[in-house]
VOMARMAR-365928 format. One record per residue (C-alpha): chain; residue in one letter; residue number from 1; y, x, z. Coordinates in pm, 1 decimal, decimal comma. Layout:
<node lovex="A" nuro="A" migu="NUM" y="Y" x="X" z="Z"/>
...
END
This chain:
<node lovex="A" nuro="X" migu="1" y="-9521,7" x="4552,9" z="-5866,2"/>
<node lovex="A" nuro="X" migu="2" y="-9700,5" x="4598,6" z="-5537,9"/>
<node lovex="A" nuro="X" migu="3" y="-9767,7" x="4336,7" z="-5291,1"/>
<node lovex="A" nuro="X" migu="4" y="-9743,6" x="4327,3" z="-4934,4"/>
<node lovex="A" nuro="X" migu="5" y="-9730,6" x="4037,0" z="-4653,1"/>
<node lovex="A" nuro="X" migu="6" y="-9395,3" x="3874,0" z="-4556,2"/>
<node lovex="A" nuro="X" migu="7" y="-9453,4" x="3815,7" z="-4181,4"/>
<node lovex="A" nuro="X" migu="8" y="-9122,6" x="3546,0" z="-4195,5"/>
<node lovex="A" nuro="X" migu="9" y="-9307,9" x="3373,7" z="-4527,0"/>
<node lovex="A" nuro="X" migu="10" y="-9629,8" x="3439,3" z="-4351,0"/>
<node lovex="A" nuro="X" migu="11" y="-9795,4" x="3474,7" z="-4725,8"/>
<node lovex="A" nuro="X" migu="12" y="-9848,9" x="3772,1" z="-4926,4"/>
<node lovex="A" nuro="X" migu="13" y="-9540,0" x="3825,4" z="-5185,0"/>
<node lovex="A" nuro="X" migu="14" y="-9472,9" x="4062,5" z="-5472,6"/>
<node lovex="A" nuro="X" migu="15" y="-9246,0" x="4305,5" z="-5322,4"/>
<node lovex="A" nuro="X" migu="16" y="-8877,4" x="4335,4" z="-5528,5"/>
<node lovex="A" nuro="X" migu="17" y="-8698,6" x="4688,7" z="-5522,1"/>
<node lovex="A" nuro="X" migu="18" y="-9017,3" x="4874,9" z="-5393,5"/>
<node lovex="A" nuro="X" migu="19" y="-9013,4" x="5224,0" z="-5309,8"/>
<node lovex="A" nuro="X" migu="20" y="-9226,2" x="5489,2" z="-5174,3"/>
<node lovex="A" nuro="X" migu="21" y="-9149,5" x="5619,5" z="-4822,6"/>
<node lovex="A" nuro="X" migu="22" y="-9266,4" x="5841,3" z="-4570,7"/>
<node lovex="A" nuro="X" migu="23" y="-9361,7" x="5690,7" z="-4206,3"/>
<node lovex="A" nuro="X" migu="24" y="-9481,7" x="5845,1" z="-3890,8"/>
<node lovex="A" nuro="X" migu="25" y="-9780,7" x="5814,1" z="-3778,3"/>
<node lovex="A" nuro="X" migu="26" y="-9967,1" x="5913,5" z="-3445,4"/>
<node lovex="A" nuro="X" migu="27" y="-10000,7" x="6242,7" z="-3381,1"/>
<node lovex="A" nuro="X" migu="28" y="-9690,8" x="6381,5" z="-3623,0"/>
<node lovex="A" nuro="X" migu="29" y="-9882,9" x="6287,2" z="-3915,8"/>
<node lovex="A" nuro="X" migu="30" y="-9639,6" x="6148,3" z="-4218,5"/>
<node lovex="A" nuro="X" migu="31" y="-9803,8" x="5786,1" z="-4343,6"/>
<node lovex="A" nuro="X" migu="32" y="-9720,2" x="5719,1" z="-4714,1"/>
<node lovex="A" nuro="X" migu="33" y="-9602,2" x="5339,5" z="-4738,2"/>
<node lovex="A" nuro="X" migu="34" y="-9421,5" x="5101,7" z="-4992,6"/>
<node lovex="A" nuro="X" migu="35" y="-9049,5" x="4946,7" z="-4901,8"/>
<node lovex="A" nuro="X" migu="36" y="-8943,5" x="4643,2" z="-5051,0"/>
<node lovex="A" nuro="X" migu="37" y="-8770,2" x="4285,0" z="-5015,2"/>
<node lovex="A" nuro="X" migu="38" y="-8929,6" x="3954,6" z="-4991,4"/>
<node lovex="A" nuro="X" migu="39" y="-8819,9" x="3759,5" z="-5331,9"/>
<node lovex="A" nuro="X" migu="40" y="-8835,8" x="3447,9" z="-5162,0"/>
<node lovex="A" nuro="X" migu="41" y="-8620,5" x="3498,8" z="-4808,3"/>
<node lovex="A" nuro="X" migu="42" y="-8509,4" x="3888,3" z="-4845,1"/>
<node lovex="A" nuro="X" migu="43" y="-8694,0" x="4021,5" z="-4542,9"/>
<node lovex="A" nuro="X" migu="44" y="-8774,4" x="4361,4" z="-4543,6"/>
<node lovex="A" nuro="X" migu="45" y="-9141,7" x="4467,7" z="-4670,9"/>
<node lovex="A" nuro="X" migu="46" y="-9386,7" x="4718,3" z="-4589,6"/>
<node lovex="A" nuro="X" migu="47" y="-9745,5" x="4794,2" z="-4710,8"/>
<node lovex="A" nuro="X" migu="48" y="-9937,5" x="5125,3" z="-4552,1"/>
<node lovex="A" nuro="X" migu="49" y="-10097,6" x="5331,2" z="-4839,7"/>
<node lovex="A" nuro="X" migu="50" y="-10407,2" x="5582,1" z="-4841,7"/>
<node lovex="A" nuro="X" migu="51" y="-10373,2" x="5922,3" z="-4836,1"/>
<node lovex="A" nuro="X" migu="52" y="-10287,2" x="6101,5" z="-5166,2"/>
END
C-alpha cells in the first residue's frame, strides 16, 4: 500500500485502490504520481513520485 496525506483528515492515510498516473508538470514535463481514496472519508488521494 502506499501512503499519502488526506488534506480533509489532515493525517497521513494508507491510500485504498491506488494507482499509478501520469500528471503535468511545469514546462510539459509528465510527473509520475499515485491515485487513491482516503479509507477513512473517501476523498481523493495523491502522492508525487521521483522520476523512474
Amino acid at each position: 500500500m502506499v501512503e499519502g496525506y488526506c488534506v480533509k483528515c489532515k493525517a497521513k492515510q494508507e491510500m485504498t485502490a491506488a494507482k499509478e498516473v501520469a500528471m503535468k508538470g511545469k514546462g510539459g514535463v509528465e510527473r509520475r504520481a499515485m491515485k487513491g481514496k482516503c479509507p477513512k472519508c473517501g476523498t481523493t488521494m495523491f502522492r508525487i513520485m521521483g522520476k523512474k
